[in-house]
C-alpha positions in Angstrom: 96.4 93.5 70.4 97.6 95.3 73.9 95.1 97.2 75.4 97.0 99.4 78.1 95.3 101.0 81.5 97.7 104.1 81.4 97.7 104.4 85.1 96.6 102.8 87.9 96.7 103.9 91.3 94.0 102.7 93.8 92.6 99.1 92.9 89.4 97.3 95.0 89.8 93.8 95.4 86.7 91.6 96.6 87.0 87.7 97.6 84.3 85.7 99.2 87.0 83.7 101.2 90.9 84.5 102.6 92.7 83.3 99.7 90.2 84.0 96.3 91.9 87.0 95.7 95.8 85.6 95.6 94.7 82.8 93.6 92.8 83.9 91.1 94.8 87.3 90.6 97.8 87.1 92.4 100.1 87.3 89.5 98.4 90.5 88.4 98.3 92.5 91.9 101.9 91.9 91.7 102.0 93.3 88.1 100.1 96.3 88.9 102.1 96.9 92.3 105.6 96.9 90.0 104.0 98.4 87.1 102.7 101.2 89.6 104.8 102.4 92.0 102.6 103.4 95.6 99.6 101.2 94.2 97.0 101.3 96.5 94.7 98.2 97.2 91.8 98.1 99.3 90.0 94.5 99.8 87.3 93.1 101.0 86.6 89.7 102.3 83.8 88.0 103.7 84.6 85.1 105.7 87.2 84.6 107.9 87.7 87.2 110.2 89.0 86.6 113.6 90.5 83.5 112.9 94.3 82.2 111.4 92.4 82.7 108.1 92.7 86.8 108.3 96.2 86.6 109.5 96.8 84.5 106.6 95.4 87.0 104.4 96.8 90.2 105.3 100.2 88.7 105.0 99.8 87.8 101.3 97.7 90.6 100.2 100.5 92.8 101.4 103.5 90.3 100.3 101.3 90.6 96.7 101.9 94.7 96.5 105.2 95.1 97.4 106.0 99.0 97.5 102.2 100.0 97.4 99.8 100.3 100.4 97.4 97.6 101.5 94.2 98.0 103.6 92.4 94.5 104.3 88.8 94.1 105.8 87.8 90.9 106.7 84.2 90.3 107.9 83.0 87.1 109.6 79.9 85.9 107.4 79.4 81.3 107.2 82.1 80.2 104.8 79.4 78.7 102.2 76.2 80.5 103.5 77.0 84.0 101.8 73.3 83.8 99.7 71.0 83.5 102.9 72.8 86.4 103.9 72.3 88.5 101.2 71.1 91.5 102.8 73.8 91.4 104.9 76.2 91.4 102.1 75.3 93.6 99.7 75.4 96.2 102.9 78.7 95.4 103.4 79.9 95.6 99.5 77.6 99.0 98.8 79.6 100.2 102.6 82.6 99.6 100.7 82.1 100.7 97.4 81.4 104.2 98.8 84.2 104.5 100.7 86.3 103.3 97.1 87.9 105.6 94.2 89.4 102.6 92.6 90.4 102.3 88.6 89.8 98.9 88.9 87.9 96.6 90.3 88.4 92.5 90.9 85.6 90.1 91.9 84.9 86.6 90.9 83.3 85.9 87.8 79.2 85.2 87.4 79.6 81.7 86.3 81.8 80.2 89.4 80.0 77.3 91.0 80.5 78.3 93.9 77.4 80.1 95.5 79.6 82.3 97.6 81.8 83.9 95.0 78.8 83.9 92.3 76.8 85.9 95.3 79.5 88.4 94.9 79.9 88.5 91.1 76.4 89.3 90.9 76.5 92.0 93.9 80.1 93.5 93.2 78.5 95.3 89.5 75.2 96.9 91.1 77.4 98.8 93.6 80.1 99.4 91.7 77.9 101.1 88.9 80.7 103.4 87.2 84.1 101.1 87.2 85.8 98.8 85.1 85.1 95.7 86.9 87.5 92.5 86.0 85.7 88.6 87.2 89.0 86.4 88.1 89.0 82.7 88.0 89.5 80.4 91.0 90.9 76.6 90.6 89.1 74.4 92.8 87.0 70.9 92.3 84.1 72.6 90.5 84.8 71.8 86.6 83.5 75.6 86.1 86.9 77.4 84.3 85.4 80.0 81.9 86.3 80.8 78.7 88.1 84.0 79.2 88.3 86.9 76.4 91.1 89.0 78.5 94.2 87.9 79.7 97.2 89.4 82.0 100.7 87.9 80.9 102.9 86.9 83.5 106.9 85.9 83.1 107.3 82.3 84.4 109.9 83.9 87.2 106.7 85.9 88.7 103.9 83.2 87.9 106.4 81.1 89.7 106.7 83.7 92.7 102.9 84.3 92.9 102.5 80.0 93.3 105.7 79.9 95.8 103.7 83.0 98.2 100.6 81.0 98.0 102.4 78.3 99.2 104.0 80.2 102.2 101.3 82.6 103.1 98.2 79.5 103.3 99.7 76.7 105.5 95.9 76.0 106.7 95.0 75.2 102.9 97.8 73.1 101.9 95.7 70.1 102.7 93.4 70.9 100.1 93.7 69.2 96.6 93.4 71.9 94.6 96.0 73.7 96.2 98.9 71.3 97.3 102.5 72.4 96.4 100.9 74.9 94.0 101.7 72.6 91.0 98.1 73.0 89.4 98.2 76.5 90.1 100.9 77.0 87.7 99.8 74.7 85.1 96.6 76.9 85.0 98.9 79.8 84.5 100.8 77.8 81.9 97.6 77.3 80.2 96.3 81.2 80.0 100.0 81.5 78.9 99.5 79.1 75.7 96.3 81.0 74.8 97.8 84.4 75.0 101.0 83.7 73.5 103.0 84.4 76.6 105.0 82.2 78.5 102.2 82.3 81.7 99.3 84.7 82.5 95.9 85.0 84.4 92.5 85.2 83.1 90.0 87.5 83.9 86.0 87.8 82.4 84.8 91.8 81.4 82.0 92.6 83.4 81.5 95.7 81.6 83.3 98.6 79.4 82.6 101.4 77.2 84.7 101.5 74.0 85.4 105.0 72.1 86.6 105.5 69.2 89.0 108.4 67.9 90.1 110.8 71.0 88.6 110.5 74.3 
């Protein structure tokens, strides 16, 4: 079973907070960057701007798709508060989604704890009505890892290369437990890995797809 997107060539990345997108599909921009010569990835993230958090950000989105083209907006919305601004947000997604011809779209998944990135997860699908839209997983202290149904397999060298730019590229998050020396990072990976049959890989949750049979 290897279902193949033949060609990618502009992807829309979404995170609630500087660092939700590298962790919960680094391994996979970096696929789709090699995979896809002059990728194109535009993201969108909602706190953190102005602050070492954006810095932080820009440099490992764009160390994350080497050889393609990176455009990062960061807005300045409460880290934690995204739901009592929802107006707010959903403006800001539906300002980006019409500026967007992405193949593929990447937000966190409807069942994350977390009130900020399940804000998102329900917001990112009713703006981005006609896209393939793939929920990631984030590791943190909320016991809320899905049970995935899609998988991206990763060699251990680039799982290994995504946890070591986490590492460098988030000095201000090193502190935190779930992110460290990266160590539980990787045994996640390891993990996706065992239930795909591949040495490492990253999950992701189907938000929605059309399936044809025969020719297109």
């Amino acid at each position: 079973m290897n279902p193949l997107l033949a060609s990618v060539s502009e992807v829309a990345l979404i995170g609630a907070h500087c660092d939700d997108i590298a962790i919960g599909m680094g391994g996979t921009l970096l696929t789709l960057a090699e995979q896809n010569p002059g990728l194109k990835a535009r993201a969108l993230v909602m706190t953190g701007g102005a602050t070492e958090r954006e810095l932080e950000e820009r440099a490992a989105l764009a160390a994350l798709c080497p050889g393609g083209s990176v455009e990062v907006m960061v807005h300045d919305f409460p880290d934690g508060r995204l739901p009592a601004r929802w107006n707010d947000v959903k403006d800001a997604v539906a300002a980006f989604a019409r500026t967007s011809s992405a193949d593929a779209v990447f937000a966190p998944q409807r069942h994350d704890a977390h009130q900020d990135h399940r804000l998102l997860a329900e917001i990112v699908p009713t703006e981005f009505r006609n896209h393939l839209i793939f929920g990631y997983e984030i590791l943190k202290w909320e016991t809320d890892t899905p049970q995935p149904q899609l998988f991206v397999p990763l060699e251990t060298e680039l799982a290994e290369r995504k946890v070591a730019m986490l590492v460098e590229h988030y000095p201000s998050q090193i502190g935190h437990d779930w992110f460290g020396d990266g160590s539980a990072f990787l045994a996640l990976s390891r993990l996706r890995g065992v239930q795909c049959r591949s040495p490492h890989a990253e999950a992701l949750i189907l938000e929605k797809a059309q399936l044809s049979f025969g020719r297109p």
